[in-house]
Each structure stands twice: as structure tokens, then as C-alpha cells.
VONU-941832 format. One line per field, with one value per residue (C-alpha): residue number from 0; residue in three letters; z negated, y negated, x. Coordinates in steps of 0.5 Angstrom, whole numbers, plus 2048, in hexadecimal, padded with zeros to 3 digits. Layout:
VONU-941832
k <- [NUM/...]
r <- [ALA/...]
c3 <- [Z/...]
c2 <- [Y/...]
c1 <- [X/...]
END
This chain:
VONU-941832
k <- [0/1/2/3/4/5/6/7/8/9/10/11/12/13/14/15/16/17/18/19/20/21/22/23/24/25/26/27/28/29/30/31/32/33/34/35/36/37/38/39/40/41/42/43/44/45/46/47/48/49/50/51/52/53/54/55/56/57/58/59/60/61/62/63/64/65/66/67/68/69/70/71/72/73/74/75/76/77/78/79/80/81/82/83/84/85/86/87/88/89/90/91/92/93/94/95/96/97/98/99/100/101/102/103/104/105/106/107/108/109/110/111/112/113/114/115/116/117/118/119/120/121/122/123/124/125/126/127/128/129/130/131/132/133/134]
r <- [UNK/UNK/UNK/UNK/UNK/UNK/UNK/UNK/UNK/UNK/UNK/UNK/UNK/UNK/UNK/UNK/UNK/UNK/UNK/UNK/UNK/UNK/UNK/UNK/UNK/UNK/UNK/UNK/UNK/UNK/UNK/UNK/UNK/UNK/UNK/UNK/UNK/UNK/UNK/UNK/UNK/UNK/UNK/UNK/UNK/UNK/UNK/UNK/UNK/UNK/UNK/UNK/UNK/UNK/UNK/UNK/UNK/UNK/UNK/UNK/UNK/UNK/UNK/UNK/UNK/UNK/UNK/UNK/UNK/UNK/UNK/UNK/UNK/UNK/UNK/UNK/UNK/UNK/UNK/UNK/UNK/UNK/UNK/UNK/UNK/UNK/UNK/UNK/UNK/UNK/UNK/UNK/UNK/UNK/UNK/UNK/UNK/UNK/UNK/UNK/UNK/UNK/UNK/UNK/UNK/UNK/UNK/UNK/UNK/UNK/UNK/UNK/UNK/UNK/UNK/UNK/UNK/UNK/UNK/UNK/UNK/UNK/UNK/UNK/UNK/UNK/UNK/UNK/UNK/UNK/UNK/UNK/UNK/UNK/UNK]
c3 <- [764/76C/772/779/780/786/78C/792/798/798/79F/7A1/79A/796/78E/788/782/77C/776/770/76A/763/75D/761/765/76C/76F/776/77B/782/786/78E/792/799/79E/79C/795/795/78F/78D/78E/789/784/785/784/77E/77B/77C/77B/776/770/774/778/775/772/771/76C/768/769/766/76A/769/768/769/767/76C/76B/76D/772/778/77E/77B/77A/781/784/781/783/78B/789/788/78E/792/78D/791/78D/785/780/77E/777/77A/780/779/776/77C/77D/775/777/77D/77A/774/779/77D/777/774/77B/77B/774/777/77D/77A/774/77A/77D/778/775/77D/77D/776/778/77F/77A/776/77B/77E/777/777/77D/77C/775/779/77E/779/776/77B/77C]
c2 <- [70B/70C/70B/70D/70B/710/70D/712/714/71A/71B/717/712/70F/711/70E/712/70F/713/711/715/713/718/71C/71D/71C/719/718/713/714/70E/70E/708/709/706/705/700/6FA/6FA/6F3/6F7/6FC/6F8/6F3/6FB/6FD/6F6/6F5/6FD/700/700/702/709/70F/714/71B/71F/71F/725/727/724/725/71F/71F/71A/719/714/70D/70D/709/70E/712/70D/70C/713/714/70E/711/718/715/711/717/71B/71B/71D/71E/724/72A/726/722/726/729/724/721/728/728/722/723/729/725/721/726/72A/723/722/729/729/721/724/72A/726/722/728/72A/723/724/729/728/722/726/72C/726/723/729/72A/724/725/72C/729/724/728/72C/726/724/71D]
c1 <- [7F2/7F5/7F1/7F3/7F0/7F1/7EE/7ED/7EA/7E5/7E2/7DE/7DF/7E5/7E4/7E8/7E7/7E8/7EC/7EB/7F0/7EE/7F1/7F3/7EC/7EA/7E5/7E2/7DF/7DF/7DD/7DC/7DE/7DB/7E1/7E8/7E8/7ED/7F2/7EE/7E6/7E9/7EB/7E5/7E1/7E5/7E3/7DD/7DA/7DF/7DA/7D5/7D8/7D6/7DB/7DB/7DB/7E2/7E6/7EC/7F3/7FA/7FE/805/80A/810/815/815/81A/819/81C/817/811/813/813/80D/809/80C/808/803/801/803/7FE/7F8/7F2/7EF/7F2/7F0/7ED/7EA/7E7/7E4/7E1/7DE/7DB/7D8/7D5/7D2/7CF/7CC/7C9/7C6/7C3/7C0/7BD/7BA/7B7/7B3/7B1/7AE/7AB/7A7/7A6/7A2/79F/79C/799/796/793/790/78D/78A/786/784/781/77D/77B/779/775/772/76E/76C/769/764/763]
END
């Protein structure tokens, strides 16, 4: 397994998102910072909430395997402190997520919805049946 943590600022907040890589899958979390996070406030975070962040669903990554050769771990640890920003994959991971969510959030509110208004019929019935009655 490899994890990855790209901290960011997107208007008006810093994000990191964490990349998780695991058989070939990835997976996604994107968490928002607020102000500018120091190095020892993200580790403190990674720390103390990785095994409560929520992931997305995994998708299907392309993992390549590159020689360990130190000039170009050291080139690309460069490119990647230039690169500002989150890959395409996980810009679609975050986005399968983040629809997840809002169809879970919709099939809830609808379902209160409707207890609500079934909760309204029913006393307007009683009622109904109440002034039938006569006391």
C-alpha cells in the first residue's frame, strides 16, 4: 500500500488530499484545512484522523514502476513540490465520492419528506374522525 498527501491552496482554503494506492486501486480523501497548515499541524492531523477520513470508492490506477535512481527520485520529488494541485484520478475519485454522497443525502431527505407528510395526513384524519364522533 502507498499513500500520498498533497496539501494545497484552493481559493479561499488549503486542502490536502490524501491518495491511497492499494492493488493497483485508488482511492481518495479530501480534507480542507482553513489557514495555511504548518508541517508538524499536518502530521498531528494524518496522525490522529487517518483512520477516520473517508475514502472513496477505488478506482482502477496505472502504477508504474520507475528505477530507484537517486537523480531522479530527486527530480521528481522537485516536480512534485512545483505541481500544484490533484491528478485526474483523483479528481475522479473525489467526484464519484462526492455524488455518493449527495444521492444518499437525497434518498434521506426525500424519505423524511415523506414520513412528514404522512405524519400530516395521519392527524388530519384523526381529526377529521374526531369531529365526527361528537363528544
Amino acid at each position: 500500500m502507498k499513500a500520498y498527501l498533497t496539501v494545497f491552496f484552493e481559493d479561499p482554503f488549503w486542502v490536502g488530499v490524501f491518495e491511497r494506492i492499494e492493488e493497483e486501486k485508488l482511492s481518495v480523501c479530501k480534507v480542507t484545512f482553513g489557514a495555511e497548515p504548518k508541517d508538524a499541524e499536518v502530521w498531528a492531523h494524518i496522525l490522529e484522523n487517518y483512520d477516520q477520513l473517508v475514502f472513496s470508492p477505488a478506482v482502477e490506477a496505472e502504477i508504474r514502476q520507475v528505477a530507484d535512481n537517486p537523480k531522479r527520485r530527486s527530480r521528481n520529488a522537485r516536480k512534485q513540490m512545483e505541481n500544484t494541485g490533484i491528478g485526474t484520478k483523483s479528481q475522479q475519485a473525489l467526484k464519484m465520492q462526492r455524488e455518493i454522497t449527495k444521492t444518499e443525502h437525497r434518498q434521506a431527505s426525500r424519505a423524511e419528506r415523506e414520513a412528514e407528510a404522512k405524519r400530516r395526513f395521519e392527524m388530519k384524519q384523526a381529526k377529521k374522525k374526531e369531529k365526527r364522533c361528537g363528544h
